[in-house]
N, C-alpha and C positions, 0 to 999 in steps of 0.2 A: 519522386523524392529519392535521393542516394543518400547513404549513410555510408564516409568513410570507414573501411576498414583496413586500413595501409602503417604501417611504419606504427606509431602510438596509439593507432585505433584497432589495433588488432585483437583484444580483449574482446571487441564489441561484436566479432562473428561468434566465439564461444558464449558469451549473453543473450545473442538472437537464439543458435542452438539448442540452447538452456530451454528457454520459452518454447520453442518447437517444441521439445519434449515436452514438458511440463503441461503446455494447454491444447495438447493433440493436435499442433496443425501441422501442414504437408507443406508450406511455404513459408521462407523469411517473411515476403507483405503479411499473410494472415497471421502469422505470429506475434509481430510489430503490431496491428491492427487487433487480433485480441489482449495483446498487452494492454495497452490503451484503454480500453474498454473495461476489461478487468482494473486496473487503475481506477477508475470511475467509479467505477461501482461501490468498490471498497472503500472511499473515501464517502461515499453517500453510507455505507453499513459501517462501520467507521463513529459517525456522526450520531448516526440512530443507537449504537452502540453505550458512547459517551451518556446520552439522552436516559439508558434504562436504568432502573432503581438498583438492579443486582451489581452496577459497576461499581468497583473499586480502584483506588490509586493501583495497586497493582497488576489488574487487569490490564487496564490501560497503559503501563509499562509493557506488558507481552503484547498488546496490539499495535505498538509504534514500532515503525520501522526507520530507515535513516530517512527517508522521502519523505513521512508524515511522523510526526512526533504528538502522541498523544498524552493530557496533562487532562488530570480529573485531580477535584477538592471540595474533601467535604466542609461545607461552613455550617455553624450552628450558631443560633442565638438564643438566649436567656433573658425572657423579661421578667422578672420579677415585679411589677407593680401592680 
């Protein structure tokens, strides 16, 4: 797989870079490829996150990022009878 980085793509070698530092790899592919991975993951912990009792709308505000946007609401109902 090639990923332009020419002319308008050139942002995306500073992005791969980013990742290299960020998740300790020695290569653009491992980088790319623990991106990915980490993507995944977080979107499974993410999910489990929404799922626990201590969540809050705001919580979930600081866990959304522009890729996954997360929306948590509490509902309550009142029966009276």
């Amino acid at each position: 797989m090639r990923i332009r980085t020419d002319g308008d793509y050139g942002h995306r070698i500073d992005t791969i870079q980013a990742a290299m530092t960020a998740l300790d790899e020695n290569t653009k592919t491992a980088a790319v490829l623990a991106a990915c991975e980490h993507a995944r993951q977080d979107r499974r912990a993410k999910e489990q996150a929404l799922a626990h009792p201590d969540m809050t709308p705001e919580l979930a505000e600081i866990l959304s990022t522009s890729a996954i946007q997360l929306h948590y609401e509490i509902t309550a109902t009142v029966d009276t009878a």
